[in-house]
C-alpha positions in Angstrom: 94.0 104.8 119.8 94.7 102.0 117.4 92.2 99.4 118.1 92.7 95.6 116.7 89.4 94.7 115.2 88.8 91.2 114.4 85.7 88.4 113.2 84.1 87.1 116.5 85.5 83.5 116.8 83.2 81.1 118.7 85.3 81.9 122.3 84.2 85.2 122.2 80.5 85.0 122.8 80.5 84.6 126.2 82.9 87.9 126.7 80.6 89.9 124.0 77.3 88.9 126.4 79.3 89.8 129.6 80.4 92.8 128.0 77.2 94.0 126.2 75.3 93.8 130.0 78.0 95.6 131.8 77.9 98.6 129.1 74.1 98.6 128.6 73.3 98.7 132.4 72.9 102.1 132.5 71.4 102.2 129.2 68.3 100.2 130.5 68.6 102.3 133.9 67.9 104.9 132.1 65.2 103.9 129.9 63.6 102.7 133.1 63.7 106.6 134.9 62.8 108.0 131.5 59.6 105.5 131.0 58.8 106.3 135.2 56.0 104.1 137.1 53.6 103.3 134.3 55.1 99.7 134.0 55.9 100.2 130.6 59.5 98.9 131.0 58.6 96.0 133.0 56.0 94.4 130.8 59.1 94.8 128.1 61.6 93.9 130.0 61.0 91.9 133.2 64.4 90.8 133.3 66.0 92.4 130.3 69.6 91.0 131.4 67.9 87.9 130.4 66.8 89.7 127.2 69.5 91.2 126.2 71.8 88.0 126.8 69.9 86.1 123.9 69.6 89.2 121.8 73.1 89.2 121.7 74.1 85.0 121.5 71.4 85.7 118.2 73.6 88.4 116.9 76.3 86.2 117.4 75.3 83.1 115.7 72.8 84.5 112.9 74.2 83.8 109.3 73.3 86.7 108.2 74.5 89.3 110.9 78.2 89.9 110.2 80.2 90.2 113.9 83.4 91.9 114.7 85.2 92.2 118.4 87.6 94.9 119.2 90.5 93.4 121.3 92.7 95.7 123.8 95.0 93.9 125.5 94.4 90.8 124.1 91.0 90.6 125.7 87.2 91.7 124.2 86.6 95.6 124.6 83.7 95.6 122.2 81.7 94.2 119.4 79.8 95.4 116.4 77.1 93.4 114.7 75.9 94.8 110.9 73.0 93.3 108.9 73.0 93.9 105.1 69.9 94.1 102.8 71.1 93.7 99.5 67.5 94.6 98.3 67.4 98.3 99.5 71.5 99.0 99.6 71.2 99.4 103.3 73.7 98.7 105.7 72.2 98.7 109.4 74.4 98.6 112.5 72.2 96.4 114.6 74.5 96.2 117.5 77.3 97.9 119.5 78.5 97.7 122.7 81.6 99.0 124.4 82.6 97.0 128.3 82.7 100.0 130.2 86.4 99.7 131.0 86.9 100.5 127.7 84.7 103.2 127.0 85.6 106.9 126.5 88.6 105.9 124.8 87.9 105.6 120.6 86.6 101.9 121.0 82.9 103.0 120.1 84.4 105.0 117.3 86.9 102.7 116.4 84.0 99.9 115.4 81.3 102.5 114.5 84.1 103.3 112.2 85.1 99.8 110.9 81.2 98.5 110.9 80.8 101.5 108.2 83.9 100.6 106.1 82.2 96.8 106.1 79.1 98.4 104.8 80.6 100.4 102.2 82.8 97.8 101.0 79.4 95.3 100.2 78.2 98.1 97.9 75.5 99.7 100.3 74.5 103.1 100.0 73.4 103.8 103.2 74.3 103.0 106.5 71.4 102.9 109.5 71.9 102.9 113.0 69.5 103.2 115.8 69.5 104.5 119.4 67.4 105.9 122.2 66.5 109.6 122.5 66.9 108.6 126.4 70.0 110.2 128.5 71.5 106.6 128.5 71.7 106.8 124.8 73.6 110.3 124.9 77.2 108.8 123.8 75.9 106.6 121.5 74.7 109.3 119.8 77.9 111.6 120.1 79.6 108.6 118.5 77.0 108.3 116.1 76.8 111.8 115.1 80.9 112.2 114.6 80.6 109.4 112.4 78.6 111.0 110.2 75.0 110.3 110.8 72.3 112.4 110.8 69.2 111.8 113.2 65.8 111.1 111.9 63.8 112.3 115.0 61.3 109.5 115.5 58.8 109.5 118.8 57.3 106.5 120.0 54.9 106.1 122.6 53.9 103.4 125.4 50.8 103.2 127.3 50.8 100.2 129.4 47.3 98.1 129.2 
């Protein structure tokens, strides 16, 4: 699928946070099953809708965080946000989402994809992204890992006080 990938203009924040909750619903589902009854996930996240919506306007309207939408239809299927640091030639992409009506069809890949060209192109010489180990996480990492990255297994854990 040939997916029209484009600079977020100032219209499209409000379709990037809409989109970014639908697709991350289950994401936070999950991470809510995975962390159980210890109330881990609500001390982090008592409304992470909430959360997550001003996580994303930031992404959106930092200087330094580059942002990209990917348009089918002529609407907002998804978004990509990349942070540079010149210092230590590392690209991260700090952001993806994909609106579930659009998933499952090369739109992940498609801006996994164009983040990495981005990267490459401002002279980085490696690329980061990070995701849960959760089951919410599982095609984020499929899309990930047929980019080309390789995990670093990393195992964090919460004890709530």
């Amino acid at each position: 699928m040939d997916v029209p990938i484009r600079e977020l203009a100032g219209g499209d924040h409000e379709p990037v946070v809409a989109l970014s909750l639908r697709a991350w619903a289950p994401v936070f589902a999950s991470m809510e099953a995975v962390l159980g009854p210890s109330g881990v996930f609500e001390r982090f996240y008592p409304d992470w809708r909430v959360a997550q919506r001003a996580a994303v306007l930031a992404a959106c309207t930092d200087a330094a965080t580059l942002v990209w939408v990917a348009e089918v239809g002529g609407a907002v299927a998804g978004f990509v946000a990349v942070r540079l640091d010149r210092a230590e030639g590392l690209g991260e992409i700090h952001m993806v989402a994909v609106d579930p009506d659009h998933q499952r069809r090369g739109v992940g890949s498609a801006l996994t994809a164009f983040a990495l060209d981005r990267i490459r192109e401002a002279g980085m010489s490696v690329a980061m992204v990070e995701t849960g180990g959760d089951p919410g996480h599982g095609p984020a990492r499929r899309t990930y890992e047929r980019a080309g990255f390789t995990a670093m297994p990393v195992v964090r854990y919460f004890a709530a006080l």
